[in-house]
C-alpha positions in Angstrom: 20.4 -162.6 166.5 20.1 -160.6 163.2 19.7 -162.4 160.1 22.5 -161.3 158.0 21.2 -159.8 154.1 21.5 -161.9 150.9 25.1 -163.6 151.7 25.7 -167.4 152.6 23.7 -168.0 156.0 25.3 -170.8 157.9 27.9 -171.8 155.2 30.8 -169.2 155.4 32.1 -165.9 154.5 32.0 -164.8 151.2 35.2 -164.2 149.2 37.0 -161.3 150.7 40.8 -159.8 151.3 41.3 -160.4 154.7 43.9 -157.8 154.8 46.4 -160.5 157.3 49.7 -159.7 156.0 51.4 -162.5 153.7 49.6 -165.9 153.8 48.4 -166.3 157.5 45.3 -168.8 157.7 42.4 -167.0 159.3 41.2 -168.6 162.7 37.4 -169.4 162.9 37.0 -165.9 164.6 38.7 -163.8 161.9 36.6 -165.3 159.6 33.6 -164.9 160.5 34.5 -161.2 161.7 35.9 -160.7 158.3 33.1 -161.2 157.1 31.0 -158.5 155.6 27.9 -161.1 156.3 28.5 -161.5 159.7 26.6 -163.3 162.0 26.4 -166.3 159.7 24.0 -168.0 160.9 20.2 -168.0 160.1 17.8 -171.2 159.8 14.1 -171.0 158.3 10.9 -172.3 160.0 11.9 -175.5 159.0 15.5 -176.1 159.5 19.0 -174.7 158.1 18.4 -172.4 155.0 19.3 -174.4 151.7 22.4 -174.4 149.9 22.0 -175.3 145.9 25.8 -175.7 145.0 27.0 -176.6 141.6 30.4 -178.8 140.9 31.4 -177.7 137.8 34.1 -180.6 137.9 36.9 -180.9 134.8 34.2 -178.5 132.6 33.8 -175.2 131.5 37.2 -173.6 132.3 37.0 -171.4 129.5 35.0 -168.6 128.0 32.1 -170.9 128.1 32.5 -171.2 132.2 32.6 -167.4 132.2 29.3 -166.8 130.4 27.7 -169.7 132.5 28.6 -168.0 135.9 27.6 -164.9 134.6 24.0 -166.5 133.3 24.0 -168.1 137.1 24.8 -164.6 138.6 22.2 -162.7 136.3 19.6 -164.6 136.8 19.8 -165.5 140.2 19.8 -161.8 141.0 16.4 -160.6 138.9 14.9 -162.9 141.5 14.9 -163.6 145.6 15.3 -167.5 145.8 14.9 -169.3 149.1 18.7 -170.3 149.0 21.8 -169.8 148.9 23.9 -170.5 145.9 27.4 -171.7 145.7 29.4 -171.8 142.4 32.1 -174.4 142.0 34.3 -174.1 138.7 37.7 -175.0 137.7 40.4 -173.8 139.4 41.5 -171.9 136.0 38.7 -169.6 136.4 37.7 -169.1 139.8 39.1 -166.0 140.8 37.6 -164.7 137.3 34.4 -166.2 138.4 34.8 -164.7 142.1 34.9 -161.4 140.3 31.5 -161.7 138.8 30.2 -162.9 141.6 30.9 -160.1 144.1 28.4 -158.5 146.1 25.7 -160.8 143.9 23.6 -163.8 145.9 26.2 -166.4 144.8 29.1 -167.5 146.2 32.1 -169.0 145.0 34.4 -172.8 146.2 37.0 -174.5 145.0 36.2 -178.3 144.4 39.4 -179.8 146.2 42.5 -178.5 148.3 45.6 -179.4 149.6 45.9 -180.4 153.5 48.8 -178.2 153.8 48.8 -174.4 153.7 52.4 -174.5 151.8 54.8 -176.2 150.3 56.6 -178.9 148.0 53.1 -179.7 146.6 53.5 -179.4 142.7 50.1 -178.9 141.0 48.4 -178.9 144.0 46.7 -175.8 145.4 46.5 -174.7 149.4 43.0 -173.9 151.1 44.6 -170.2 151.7 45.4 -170.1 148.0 41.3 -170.5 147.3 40.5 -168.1 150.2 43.1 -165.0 148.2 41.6 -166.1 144.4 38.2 -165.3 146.3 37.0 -168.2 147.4 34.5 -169.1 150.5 34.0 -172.7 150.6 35.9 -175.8 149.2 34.8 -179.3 147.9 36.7 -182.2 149.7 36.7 -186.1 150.0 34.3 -186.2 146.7 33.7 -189.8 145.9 35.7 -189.2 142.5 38.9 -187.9 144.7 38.5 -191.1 147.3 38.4 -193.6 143.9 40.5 -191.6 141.7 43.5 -190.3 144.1 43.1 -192.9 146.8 41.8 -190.3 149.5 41.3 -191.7 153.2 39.3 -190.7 155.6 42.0 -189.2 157.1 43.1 -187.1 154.5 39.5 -185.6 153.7 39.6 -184.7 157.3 43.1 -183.3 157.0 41.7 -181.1 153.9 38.6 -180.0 155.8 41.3 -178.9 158.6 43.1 -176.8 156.4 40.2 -175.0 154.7 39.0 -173.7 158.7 42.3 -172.6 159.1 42.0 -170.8 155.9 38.7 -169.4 157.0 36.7 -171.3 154.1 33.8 -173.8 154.9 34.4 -177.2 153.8 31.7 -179.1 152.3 32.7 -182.9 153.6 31.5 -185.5 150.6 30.0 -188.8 151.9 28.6 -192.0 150.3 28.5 -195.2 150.0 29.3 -197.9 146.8 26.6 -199.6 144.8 28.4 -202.9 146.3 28.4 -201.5 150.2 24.6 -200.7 149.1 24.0 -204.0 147.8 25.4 -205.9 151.0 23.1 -203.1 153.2 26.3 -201.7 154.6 24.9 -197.9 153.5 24.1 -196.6 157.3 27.9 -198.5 158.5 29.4 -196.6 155.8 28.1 -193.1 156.4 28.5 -193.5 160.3 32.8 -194.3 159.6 33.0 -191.8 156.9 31.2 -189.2 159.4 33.2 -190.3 162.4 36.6 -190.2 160.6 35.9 -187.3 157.7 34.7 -184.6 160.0 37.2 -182.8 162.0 35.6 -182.8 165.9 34.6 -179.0 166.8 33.3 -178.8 163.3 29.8 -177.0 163.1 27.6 -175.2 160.7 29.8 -171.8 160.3 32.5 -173.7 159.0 31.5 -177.3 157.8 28.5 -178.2 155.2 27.7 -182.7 154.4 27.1 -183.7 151.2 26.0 -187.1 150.7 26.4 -188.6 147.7 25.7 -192.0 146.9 28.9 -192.8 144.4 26.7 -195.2 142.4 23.9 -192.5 141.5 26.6 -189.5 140.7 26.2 -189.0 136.9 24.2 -192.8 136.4 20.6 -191.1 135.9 19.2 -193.5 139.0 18.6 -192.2 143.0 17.9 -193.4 145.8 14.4 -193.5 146.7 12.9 -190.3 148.8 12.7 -193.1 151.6 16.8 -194.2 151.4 17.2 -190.3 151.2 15.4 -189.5 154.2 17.2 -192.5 156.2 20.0 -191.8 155.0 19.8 -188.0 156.1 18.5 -188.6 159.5 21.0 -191.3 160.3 24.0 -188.5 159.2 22.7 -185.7 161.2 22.4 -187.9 164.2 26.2 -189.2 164.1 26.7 -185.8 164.3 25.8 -185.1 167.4 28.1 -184.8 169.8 30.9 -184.7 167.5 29.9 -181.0 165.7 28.8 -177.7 167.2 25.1 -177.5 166.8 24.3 -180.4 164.8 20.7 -179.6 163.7 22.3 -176.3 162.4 24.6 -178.3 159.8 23.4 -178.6 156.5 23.5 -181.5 154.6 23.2 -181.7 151.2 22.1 -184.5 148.8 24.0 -185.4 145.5 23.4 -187.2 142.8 21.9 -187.3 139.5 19.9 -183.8 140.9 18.0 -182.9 138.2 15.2 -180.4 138.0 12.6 -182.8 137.5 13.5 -185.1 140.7 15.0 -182.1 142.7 11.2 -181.3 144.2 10.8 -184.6 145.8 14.3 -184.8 147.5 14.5 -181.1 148.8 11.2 -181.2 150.3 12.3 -184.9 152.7 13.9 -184.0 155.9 16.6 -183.1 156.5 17.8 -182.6 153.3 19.1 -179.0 153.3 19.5 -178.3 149.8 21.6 -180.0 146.9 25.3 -180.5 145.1 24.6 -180.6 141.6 27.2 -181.7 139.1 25.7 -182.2 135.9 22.6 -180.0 135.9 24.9 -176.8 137.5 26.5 -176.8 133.8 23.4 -175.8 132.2 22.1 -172.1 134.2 18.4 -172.4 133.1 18.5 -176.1 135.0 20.5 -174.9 137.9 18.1 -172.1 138.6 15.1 -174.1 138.1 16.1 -176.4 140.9 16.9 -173.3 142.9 13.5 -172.0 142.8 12.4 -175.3 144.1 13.8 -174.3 147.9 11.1 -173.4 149.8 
């Protein structure tokens, strides 16, 4: 097969019109045929090629977001990383965002979505809606969404239903408590949020892990390279048999990611690259851990 040129490789189409008439959600086929990167996917000698993706969170949706994305987008492009990169802002500025960002080596997601494509849903916004504002991939079941809004399995999976119908990958957030850790529950824990987050049929066009252990996300402390590497191997192997080409799926680690620890943890096995909330506000930092892919 081909290997596509610069675009997202095994993560999704980039933002793009699909040209359906009003607000029809793309099947898997329309969008990867939509898209101007198609075929999607591509792996390096050593596995899946690495996705760096910042989560901007409740930051930056101002001018300040702006000039970061633009920073991001600049200097990603006076240089060929071994990556793709995925920008995550605030809903406020995304499509502004998505502007800059077209036809550069970044890509943009929202961080959450509605599991219906429309409705009575006030503030809420649909997985099609992130698609038209020029989106290609969408955050859902972050740790801060199960603890803060209550989020089930269930409903992650619901959302990560939605944004395949809507043509966008869904990165599927994963992770245990420092109290499941404690009580050595962490492998338990992955193996029900895998079984009941990710829709069956998933695979790595459409669907991207993130696992995130909810007591290192913004605390400064990380699991050791050992606990990452376990923790990797035991996702991708619940996997199989439940996605399409499981050793094609990347799985990203979050937490505390910083460009000083980002090294160690990209180089362990399957670890497939990184979703970076902190560090991804600063570009110099975000780009440094960038040009760590190899």
């Amino acid at each position: 097969m081909p290997a596509s040129t610069g675009g997202i490789i095994g993560g999704g189409p980039r933002p793009c019109n699909s040209g359906l008439p009003g607000n029809e959600p793309l099947t898997k086929a329309e969008a990867v045929l939509n898209s101007p990167h198609f075929p999607l996917l591509e792996t390096t000698l050593s596995g899946p090629r690495p996705l760096i993706a910042g989560n901007w969170k409740m930051n930056a949706g101002d001018a300040a977001g702006i000039a970061l994305a633009r920073a991001v987008i600049e200097g990603a492009g006076s240089e060929t990383l071994g990556c793709d990169l995925l920008l995550c802002p605030p809903a406020v500025i995304l499509a502004e965002v998505a502007r800059l960002a077209g036809g550069s080596a970044a890509a943009v997601g929202g961080q959450d979505c509605h599991a219906e494509d429309a409705g009575a849903h006030t503030g809420d916004l649909s997985a099609i809606m992130l698609r038209e504002a020029g989106a290609s991939f969408v955050i859902v079941g972050h740790s801060e969404r199960r603890a803060g809004h209550g989020e089930t399995d269930a409903m992650v999976r619901a959302k990560a239903e939605a944004a395949h119908r809507a043509g966008l990958t869904a990165i599927v957030c994963i992770g245990e408590t420092e109290g499941e850790r404690a009580a050595g529950k962490t492998l338990d824990v992955l193996a029900h949020q895998v079984g009941g987050s990710v829709p069956a049929g998933a695979g790595a066009a459409d669907t991207v892990i993130a696992y995130e252990p909810v007591w290192a996300i913004g605390s400064g402390r990380t699991p050791s390279p050992g606990e990452v590497a376990e923790a990797h191997a035991h996702i991708r192997a619940r996997l199989a048999g439940r996605v399409d080409s499981a050793a094609e799926v990347r799985i990203l680690y979050g937490g505390s990611v910083k460009p000083d620890n980002a090294g160690a943890i990209l180089a362990l096995g399957d670890v497939n690259g990184a979703l970076i909330g902190g560090a991804s506000l600063d570009a110099a930092a975000f780009l440094a851990i960038a040009r760590l892919c190899r």
